[in-house]
MOPAC internal coordinates of N, CA, C and O (Angstrom, degrees):
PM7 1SCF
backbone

  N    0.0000 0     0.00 0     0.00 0    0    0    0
  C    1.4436 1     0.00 0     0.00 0    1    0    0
  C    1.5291 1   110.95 1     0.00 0    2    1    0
  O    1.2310 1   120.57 1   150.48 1    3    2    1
  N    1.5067 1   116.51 1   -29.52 1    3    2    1
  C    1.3034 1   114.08 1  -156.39 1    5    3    2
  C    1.7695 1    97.41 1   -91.16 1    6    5    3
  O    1.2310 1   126.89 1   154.72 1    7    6    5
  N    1.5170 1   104.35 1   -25.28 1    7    6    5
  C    1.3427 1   110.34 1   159.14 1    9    7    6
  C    1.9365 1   138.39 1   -57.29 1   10    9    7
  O    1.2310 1   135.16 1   158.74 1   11   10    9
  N    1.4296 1    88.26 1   -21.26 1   11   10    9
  C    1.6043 1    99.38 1   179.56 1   13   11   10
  C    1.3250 1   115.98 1   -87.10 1   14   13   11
  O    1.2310 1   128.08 1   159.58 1   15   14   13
  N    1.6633 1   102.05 1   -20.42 1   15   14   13
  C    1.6045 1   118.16 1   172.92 1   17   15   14
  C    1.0313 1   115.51 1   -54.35 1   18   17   15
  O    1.2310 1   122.96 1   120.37 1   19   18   17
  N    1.5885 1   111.94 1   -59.63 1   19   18   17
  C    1.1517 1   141.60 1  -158.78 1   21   19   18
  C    1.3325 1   102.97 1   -54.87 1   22   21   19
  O    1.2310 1   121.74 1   116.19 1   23   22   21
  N    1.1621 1   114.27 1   -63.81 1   23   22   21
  C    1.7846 1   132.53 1  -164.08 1   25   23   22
  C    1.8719 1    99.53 1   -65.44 1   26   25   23
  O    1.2310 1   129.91 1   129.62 1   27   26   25
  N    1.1500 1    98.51 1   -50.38 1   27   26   25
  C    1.8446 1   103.67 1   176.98 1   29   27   26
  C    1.6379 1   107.05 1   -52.40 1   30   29   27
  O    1.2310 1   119.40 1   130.36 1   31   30   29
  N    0.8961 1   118.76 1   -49.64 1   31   30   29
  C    1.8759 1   129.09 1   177.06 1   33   31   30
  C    1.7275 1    93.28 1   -56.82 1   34   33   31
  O    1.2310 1   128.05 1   116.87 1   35   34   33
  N    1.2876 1   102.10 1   -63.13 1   35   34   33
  C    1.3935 1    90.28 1  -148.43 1   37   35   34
  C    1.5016 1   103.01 1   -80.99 1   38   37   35
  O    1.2310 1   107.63 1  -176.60 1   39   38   37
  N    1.5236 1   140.69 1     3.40 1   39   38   37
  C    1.3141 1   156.80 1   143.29 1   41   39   38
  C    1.7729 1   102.58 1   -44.04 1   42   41   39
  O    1.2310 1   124.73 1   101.14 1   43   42   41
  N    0.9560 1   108.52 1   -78.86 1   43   42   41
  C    1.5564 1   138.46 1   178.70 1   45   43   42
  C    1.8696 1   103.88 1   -33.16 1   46   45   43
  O    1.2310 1   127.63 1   125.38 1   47   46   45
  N    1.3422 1   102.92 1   -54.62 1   47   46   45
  C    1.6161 1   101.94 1  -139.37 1   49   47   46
  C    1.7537 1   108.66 1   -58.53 1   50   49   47
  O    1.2310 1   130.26 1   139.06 1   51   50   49
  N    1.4723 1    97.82 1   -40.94 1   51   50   49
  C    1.3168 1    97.86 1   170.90 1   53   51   50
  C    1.3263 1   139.19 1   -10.30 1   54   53   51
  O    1.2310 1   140.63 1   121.94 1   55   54   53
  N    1.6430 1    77.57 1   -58.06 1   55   54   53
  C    1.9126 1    96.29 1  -165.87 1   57   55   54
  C    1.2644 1   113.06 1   -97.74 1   58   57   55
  O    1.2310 1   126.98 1   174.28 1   59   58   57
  N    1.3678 1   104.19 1    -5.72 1   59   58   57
  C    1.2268 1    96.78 1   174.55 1   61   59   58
  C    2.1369 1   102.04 1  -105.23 1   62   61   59
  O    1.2310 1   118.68 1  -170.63 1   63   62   61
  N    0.8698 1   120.13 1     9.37 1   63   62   61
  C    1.6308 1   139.21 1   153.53 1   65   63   62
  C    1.4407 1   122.13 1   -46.79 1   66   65   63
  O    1.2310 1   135.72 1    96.82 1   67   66   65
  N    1.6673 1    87.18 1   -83.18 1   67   66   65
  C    1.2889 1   120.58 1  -161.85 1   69   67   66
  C    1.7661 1   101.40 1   -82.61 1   70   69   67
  O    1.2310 1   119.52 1   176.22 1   71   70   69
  N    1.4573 1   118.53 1    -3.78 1   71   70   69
  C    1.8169 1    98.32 1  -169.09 1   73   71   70
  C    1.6011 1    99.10 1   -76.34 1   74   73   71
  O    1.2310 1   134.72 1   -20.23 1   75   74   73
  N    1.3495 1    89.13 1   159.77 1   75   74   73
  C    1.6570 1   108.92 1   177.20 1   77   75   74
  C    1.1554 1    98.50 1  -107.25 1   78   77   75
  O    1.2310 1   128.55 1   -15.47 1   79   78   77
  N    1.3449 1   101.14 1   164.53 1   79   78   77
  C    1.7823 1   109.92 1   165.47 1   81   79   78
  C    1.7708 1   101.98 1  -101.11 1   82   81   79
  O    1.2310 1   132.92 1   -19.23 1   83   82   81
  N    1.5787 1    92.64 1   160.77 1   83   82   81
  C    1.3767 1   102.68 1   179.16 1   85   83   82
  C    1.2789 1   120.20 1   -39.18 1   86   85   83
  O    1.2310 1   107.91 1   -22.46 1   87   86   85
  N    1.4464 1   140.19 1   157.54 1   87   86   85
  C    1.6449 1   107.99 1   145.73 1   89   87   86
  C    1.5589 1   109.60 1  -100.68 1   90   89   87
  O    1.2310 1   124.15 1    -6.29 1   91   90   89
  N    0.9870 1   109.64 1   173.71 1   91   90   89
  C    1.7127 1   132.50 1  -157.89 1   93   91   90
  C    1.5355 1    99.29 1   -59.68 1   94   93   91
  O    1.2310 1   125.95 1    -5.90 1   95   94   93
  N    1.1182 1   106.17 1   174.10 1   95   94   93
  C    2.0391 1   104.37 1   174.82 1   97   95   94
  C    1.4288 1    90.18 1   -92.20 1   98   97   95
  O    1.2310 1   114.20 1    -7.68 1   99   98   97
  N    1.2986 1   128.60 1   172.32 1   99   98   97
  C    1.2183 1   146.36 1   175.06 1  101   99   98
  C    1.8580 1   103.17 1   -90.95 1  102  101   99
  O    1.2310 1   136.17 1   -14.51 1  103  102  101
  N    1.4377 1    86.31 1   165.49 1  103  102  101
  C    2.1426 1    73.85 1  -179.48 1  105  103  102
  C    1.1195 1   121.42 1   -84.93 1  106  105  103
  O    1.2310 1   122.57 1   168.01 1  107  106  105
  N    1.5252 1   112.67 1   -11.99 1  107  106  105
  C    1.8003 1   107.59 1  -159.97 1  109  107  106
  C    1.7877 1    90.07 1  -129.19 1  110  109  107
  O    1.2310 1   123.79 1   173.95 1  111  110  109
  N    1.4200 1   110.33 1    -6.05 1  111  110  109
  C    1.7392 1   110.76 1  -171.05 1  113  111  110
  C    1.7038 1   102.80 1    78.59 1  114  113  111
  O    1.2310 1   104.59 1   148.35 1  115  114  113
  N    1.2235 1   146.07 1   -31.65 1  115  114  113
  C    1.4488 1   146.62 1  -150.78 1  117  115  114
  C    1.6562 1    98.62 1  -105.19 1  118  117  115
  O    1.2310 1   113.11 1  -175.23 1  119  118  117
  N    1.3684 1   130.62 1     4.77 1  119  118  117
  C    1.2752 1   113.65 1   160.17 1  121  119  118
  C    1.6845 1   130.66 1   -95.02 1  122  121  119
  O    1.2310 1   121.66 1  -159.26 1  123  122  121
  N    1.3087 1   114.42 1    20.74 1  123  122  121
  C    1.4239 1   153.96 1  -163.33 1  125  123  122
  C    1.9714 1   102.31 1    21.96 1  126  125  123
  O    1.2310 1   129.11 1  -122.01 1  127  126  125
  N    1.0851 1   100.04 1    57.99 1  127  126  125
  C    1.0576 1   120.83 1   170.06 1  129  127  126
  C    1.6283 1   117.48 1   -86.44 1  130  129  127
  O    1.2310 1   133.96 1  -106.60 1  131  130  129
  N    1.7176 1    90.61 1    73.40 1  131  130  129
  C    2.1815 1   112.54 1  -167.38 1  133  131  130
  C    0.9919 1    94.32 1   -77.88 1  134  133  131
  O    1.2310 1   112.03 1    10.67 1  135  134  133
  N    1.4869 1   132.63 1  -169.33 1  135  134  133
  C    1.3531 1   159.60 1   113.12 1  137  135  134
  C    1.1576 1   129.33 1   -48.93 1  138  137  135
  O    1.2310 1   114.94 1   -80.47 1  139  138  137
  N    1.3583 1   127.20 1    99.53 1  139  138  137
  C    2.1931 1   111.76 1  -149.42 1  141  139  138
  C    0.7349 1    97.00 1   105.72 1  142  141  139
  O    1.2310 1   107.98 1   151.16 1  143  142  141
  N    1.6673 1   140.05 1   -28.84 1  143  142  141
  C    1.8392 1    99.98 1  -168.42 1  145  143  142
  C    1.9410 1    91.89 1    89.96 1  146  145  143
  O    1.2310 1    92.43 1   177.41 1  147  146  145
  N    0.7433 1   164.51 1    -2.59 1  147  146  145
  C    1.5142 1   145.74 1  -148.56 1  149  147  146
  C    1.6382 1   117.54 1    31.92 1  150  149  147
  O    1.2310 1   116.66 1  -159.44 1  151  150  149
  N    1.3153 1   123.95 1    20.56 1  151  150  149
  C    1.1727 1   116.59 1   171.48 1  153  151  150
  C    1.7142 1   131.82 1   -43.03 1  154  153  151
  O    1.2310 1   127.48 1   -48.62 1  155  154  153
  N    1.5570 1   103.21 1   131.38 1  155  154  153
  C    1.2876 1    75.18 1  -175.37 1  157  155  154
  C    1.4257 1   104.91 1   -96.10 1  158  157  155
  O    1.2310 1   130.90 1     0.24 1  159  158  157
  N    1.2311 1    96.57 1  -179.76 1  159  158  157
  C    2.0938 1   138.20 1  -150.29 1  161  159  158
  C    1.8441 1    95.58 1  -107.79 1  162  161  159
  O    1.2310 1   120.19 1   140.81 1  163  162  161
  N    1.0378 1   117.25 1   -39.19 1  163  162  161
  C    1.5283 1    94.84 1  -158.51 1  165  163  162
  C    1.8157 1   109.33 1  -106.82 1  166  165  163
  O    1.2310 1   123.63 1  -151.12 1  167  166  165
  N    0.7257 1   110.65 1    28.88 1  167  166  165
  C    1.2585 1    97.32 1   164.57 1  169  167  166
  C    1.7023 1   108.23 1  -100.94 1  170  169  167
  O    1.2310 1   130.49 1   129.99 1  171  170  169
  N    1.3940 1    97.36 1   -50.01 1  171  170  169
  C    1.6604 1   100.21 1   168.02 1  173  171  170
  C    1.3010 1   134.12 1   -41.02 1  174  173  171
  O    1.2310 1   129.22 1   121.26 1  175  174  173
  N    1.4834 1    99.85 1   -58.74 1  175  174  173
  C    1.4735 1   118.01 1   174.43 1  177  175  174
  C    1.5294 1   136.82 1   -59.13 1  178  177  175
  O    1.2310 1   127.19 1   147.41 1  179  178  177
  N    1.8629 1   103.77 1   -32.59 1  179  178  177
  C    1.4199 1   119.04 1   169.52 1  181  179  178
  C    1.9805 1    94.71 1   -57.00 1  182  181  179
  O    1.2310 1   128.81 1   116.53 1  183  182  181
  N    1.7938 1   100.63 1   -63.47 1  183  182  181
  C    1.9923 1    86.52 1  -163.78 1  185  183  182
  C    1.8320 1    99.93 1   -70.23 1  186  185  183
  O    1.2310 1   116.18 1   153.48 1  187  186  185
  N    1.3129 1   124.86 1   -26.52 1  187  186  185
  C    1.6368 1    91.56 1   162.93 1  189  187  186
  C    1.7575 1   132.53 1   -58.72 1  190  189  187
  O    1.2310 1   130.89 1   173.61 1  191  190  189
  N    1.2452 1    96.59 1    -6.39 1  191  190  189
  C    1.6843 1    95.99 1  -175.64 1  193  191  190
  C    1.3121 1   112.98 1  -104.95 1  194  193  191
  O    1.2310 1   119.20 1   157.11 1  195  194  193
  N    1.5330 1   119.14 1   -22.89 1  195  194  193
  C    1.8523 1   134.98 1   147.03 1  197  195  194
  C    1.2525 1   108.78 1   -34.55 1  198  197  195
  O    1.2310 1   126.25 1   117.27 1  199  198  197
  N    1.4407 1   105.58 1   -62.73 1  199  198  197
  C    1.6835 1   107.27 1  -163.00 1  201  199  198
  C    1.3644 1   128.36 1   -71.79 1  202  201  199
  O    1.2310 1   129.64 1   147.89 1  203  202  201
  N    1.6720 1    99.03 1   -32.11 1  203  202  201
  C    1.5924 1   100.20 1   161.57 1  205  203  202
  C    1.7414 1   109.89 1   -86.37 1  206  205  203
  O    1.2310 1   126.98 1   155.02 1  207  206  205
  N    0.5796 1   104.17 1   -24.98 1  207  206  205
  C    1.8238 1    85.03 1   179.07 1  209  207  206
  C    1.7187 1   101.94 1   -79.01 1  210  209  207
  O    1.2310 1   113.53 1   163.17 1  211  210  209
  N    1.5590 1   129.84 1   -16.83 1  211  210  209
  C    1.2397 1   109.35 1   169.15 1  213  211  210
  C    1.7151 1    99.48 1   -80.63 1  214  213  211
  O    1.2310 1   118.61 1   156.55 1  215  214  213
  N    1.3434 1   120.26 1   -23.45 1  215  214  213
  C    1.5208 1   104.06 1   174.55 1  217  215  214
  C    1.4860 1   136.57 1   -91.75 1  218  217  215
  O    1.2310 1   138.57 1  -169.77 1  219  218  217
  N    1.5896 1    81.61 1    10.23 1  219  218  217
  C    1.7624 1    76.87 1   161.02 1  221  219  218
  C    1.5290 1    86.08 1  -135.80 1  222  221  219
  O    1.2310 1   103.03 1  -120.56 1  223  222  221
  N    1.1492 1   148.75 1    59.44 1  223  222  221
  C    1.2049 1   145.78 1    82.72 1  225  223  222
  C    1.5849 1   135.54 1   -46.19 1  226  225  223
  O    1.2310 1   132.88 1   142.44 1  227  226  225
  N    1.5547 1    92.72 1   -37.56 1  227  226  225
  C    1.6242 1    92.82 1   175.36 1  229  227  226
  C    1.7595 1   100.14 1   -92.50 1  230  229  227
  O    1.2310 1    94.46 1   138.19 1  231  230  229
  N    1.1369 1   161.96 1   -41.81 1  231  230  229
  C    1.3471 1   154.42 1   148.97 1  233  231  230
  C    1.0639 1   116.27 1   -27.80 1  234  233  231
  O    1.2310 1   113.81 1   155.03 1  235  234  233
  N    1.5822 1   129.32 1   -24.97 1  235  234  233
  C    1.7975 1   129.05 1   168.40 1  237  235  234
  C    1.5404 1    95.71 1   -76.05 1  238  237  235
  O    1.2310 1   113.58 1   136.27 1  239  238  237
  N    1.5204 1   129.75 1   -43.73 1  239  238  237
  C    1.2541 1   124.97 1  -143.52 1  241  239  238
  C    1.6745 1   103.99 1   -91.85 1  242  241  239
  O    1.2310 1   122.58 1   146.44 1  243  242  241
  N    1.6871 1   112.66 1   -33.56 1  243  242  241
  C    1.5840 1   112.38 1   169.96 1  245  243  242
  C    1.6359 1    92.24 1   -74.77 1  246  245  243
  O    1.2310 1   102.65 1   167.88 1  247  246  245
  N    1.0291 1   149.40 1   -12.12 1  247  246  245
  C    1.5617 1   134.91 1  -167.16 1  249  247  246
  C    1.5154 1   111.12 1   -84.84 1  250  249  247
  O    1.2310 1   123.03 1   142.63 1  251  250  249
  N    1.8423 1   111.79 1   -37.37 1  251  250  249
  C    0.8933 1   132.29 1   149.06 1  253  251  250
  C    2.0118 1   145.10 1   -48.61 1  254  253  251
  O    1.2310 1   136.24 1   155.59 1  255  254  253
  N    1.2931 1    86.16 1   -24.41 1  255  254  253
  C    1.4626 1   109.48 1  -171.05 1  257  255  254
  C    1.4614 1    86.77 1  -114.92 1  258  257  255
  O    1.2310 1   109.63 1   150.99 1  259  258  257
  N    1.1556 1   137.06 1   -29.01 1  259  258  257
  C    1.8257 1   124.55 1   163.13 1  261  259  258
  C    1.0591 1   123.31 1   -49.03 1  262  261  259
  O    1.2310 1   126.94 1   131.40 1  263  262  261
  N    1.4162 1   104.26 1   -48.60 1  263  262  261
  C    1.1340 1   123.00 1  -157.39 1  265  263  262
  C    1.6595 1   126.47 1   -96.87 1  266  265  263
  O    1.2310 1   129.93 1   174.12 1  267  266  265
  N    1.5156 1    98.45 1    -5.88 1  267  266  265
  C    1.3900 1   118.83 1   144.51 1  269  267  266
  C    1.2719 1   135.78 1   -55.02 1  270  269  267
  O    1.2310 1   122.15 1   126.77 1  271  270  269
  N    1.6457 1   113.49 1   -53.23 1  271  270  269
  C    1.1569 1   120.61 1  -162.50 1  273  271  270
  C    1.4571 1   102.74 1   -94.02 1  274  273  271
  O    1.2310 1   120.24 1   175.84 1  275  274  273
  N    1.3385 1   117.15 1    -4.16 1  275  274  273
  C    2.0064 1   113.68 1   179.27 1  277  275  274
  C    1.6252 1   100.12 1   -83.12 1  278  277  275
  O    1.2310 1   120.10 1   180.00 1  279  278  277

C-alpha cells in the first residue's frame, strides 16, 4: 500500500511543481499578452504528423510483408 502511495506522489509531483498561475488579462486585450507567448503550432505539428503517418505506413507495410511470407 505504502508503495502505491509512493508511485501516485511521485506521478503527481511534477505537475503539481512546475504549474504556473494564469497571467492576468491585459487592459485593453490589444497588447497580445496570450498564454504561450502566441507561439506558433504549425510548423512543428505538420512534421510531427509526417513522421507518424510515414511510421505507421512503414508498420502496415513490414506487417504486410510478414505476413506474406508465414
Amino acid at each position: 500500500m505504502k508503495k502505491i502511495i509512493v508511485i501516485i506522489v511521485l506521478a503527481l509531483a511534477p505537475v503539481l511543481i512546475y504549474a504556473q498561475p494564469v497571467p492576468p488579462p491585459s487592459q485593453n486585450g490589444q497588447n497580445g499578452n496570450q498564454p504561450g507567448g502566441g507561439a506558433p503550432l504549425d510548423g512543428g505539428l505538420s512534421i510531427l504528423l509526417l513522421m507518424g503517418a510515414a511510421y505507421g505506413t512503414k508498420k502496415v507495410y513490414n506487417f504486410k510483408r510478414k505476413s506474406k511470407t508465414i
